[in-house]
C-alpha positions as CSV (number, residue, x, y, z in Angstrom):
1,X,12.9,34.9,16.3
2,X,12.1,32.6,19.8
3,X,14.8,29.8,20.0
4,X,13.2,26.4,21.6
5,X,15.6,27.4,24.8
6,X,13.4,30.5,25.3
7,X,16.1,33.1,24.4
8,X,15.4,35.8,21.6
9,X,17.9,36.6,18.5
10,X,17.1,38.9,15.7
11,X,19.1,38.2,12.5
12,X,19.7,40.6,9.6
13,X,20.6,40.3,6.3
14,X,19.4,42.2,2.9
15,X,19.8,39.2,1.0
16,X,16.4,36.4,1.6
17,X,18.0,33.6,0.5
18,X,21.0,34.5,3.3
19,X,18.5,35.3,5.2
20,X,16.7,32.1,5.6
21,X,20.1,30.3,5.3
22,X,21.4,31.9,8.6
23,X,18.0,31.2,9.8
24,X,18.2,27.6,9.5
25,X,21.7,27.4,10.6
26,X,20.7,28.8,14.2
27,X,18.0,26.9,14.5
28,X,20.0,23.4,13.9
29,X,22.6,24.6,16.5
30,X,19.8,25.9,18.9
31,X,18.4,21.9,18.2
32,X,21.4,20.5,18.8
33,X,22.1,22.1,22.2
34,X,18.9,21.4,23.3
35,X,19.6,17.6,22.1
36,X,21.8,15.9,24.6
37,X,21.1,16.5,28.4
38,X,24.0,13.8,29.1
39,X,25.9,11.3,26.7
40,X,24.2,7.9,27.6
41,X,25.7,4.2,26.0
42,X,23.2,1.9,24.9
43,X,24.1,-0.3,27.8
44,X,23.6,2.9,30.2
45,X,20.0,4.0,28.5
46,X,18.6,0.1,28.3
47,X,19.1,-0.4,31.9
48,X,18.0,3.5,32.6
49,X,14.7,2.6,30.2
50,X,13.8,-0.8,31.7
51,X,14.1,0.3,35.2
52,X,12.4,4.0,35.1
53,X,9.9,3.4,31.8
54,X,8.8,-0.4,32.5
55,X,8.8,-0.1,36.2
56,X,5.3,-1.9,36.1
57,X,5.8,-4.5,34.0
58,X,6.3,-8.5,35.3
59,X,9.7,-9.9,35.6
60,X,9.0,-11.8,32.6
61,X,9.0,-8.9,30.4
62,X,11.7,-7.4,31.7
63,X,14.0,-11.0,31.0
64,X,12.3,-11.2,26.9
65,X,13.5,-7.2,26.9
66,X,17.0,-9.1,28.4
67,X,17.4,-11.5,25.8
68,X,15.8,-9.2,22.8
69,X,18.5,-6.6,24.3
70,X,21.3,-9.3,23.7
71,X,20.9,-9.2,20.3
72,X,22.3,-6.0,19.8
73,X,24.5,-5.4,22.9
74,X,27.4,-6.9,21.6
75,X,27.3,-4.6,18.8
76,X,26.2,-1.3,20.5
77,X,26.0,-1.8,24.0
78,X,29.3,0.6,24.3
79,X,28.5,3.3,21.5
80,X,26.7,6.1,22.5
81,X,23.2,6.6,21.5
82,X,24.0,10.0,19.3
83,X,26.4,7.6,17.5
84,X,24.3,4.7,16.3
85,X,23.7,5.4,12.9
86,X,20.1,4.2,10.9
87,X,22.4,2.3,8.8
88,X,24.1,0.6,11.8
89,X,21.4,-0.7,12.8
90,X,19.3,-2.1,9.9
91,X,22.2,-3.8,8.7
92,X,22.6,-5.5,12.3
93,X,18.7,-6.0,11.9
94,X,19.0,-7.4,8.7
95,X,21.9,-10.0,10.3
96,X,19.1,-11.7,12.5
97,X,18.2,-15.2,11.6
98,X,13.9,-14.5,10.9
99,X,11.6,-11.8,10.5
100,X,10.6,-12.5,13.9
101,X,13.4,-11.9,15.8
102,X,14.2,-8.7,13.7
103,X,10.2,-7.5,14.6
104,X,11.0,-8.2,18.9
105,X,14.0,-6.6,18.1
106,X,13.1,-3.8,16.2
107,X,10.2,-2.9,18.6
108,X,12.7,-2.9,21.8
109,X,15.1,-0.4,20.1
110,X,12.2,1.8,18.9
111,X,10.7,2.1,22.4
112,X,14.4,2.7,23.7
113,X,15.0,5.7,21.1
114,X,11.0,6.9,21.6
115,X,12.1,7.8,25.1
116,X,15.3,8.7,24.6
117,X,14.1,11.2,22.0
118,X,11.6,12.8,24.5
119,X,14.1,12.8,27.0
120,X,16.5,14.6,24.5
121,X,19.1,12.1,24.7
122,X,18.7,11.7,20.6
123,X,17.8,13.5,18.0
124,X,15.7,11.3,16.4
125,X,14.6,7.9,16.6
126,X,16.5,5.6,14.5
127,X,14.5,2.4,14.8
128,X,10.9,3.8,13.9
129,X,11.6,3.0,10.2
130,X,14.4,0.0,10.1
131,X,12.6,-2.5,7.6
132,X,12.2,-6.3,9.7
133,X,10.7,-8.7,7.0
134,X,13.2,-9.6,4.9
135,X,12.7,-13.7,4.3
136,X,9.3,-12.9,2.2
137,X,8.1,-15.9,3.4
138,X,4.4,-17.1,2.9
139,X,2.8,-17.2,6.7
140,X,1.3,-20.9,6.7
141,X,-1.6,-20.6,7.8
142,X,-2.5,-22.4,12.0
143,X,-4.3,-25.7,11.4
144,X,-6.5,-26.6,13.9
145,X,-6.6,-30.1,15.9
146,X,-9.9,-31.9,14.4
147,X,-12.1,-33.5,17.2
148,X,-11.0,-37.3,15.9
149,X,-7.4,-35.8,16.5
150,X,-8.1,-34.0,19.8
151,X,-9.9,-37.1,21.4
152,X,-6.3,-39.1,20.1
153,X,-4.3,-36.8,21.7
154,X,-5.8,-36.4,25.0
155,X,-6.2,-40.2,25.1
156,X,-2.5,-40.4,24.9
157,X,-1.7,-38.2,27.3
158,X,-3.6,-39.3,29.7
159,X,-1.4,-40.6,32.2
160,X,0.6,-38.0,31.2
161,X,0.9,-35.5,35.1
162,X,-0.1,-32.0,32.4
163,X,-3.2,-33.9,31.0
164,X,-5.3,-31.3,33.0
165,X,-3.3,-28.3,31.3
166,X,-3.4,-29.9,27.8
167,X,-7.0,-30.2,28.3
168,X,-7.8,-26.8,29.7
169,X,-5.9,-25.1,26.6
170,X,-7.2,-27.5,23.7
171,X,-11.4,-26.2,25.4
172,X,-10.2,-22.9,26.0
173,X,-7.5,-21.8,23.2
174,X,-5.8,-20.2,26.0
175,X,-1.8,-20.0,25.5
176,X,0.6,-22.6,28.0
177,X,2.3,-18.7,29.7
178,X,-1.8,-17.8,30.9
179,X,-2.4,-21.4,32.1
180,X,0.9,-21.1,34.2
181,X,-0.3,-17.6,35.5
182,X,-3.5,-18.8,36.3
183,X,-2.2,-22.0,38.1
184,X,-0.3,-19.5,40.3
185,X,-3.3,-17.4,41.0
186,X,-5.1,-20.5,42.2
187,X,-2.6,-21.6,44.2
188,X,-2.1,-18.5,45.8
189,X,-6.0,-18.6,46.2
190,X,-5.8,-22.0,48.0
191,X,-2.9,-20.8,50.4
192,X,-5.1,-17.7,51.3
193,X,-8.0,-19.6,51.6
194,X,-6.0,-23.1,54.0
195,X,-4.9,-20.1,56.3
C-alpha cells in the first residue's frame, strides 16, 4: 500500500475484516500527519489569507473582509483552526442578526478554510456546509422609481451639490461604489491630461 507521504507499508492479517480495519487505521494517521504543516489561530491564518491569497484585491475589499472578519474574531480569533468545530461555528452563524450578514460571513470563513485545507492547515473545510438563511423571510421584491417619481425627485434635488450623481445612477442603474470609482478615474484623467 502507497501512503499519501510517498512511503510504502505492507500489512498482514488472515482475517479481511482486520484487514481492512488496520487498513483504515493507517491511512487516517498517515492523513493526519500529512494535515497540519504548522498550528495557525484564526487571527494568524486571516491575516496570512488576506495578505498572501487577496494580494490583488482593492483596499476596499480587504476593509469588508475586516469588518465581515470581526464578526467572528471575538469568538475564534485565538482558537486554532484544527479546533473550530462545524458546530462552533453554525451556532455563532446562527447568532448573527440577518441572513445577510450570516451569507458575507459564511463566504469569508469558507474561502479562509478552502485555503487552509489545500495548504493542509485543516482537515476539512468547516464552513462549506454551515446553513445562513435562517429568518425565512419573503425577499420584497425592488420597485422601481416611475418617471412621474424620478422627474420629482431630481427636481428636488436639484440644488442639491450630488444632483449630477443621482442623475447619472437613476439613467444608468449603476450602484453609488462604481459612480465614486469612476469619478476617481476621471479625475485622475483630468490631472494627467492639465499636466
Amino acid at each position: 500500500m502507497l501512503f499519501r507521504s510517498g512511503k510504502r507499508k505492507t500489512i498482514y492479517n488472515s482475517s479481511i475484516i482486520e484487514l481492512r480495519k488496520e487498513l483504515e487505521e493507517q491511512q487516517e494517521l498517515s492523513r493526519q500527519k500529512k494535515l497540519v504543516k504548522k498550528d495557525y489561530t484564526l487571527n494568524e491564518w486571516f491575516e496570512i489569507w488576506k495578505n498572501t491569497y487577496k494580494v490583488n484585491i482593492r483596499n476596499t475589499s480587504k476593509k469588508q473582509y475586516d469588518i465581515y472578519y470581526k464578526r467572528i474574531k471575538d469568538d475564534f480569533g485565538n482558537l486554532y483552526l484544527k479546533d473550530i468545530s462545524k458546530i462552533m461555528l453554525q451556532q455563532k452563524i446562527n447568532e448573527l442578526e440577518s441572513d445577510n450578514i450570516r451569507k458575507t460571513t459564511k463566504l469569508l470563513i469558507n474561502n479562509m478554510y478552502k485555503y487552509a485545507v489545500e495548504d493542509n492547515l485543516a482537515l476539512e473545510n468547516i464552513a462549506q456546509n454551515i446553513v445562513t438563511n435562517i429568518d425565512n423571510l419573503q425577499k420584497q421584491e425592488k420597485r422601481v422609481l416611475t418617471r412621474q417619481e424620478t422627474a420629482r425627485f431630481l427636481d428636488i434635488i436639484k440644488s442639491e451639490r450630488h444632483k449630477n450623481m443621482f442623475t447619472l445612477a437613476l439613467n444608468t442603474g449603476m450602484r453609488f461604489g462604481e459612480i465614486a470609482r469612476s469619478e476617481e478615474h476621471t479625475s485622475e484623467l483630468q490631472s494627467h491630461h492639465d499636466l
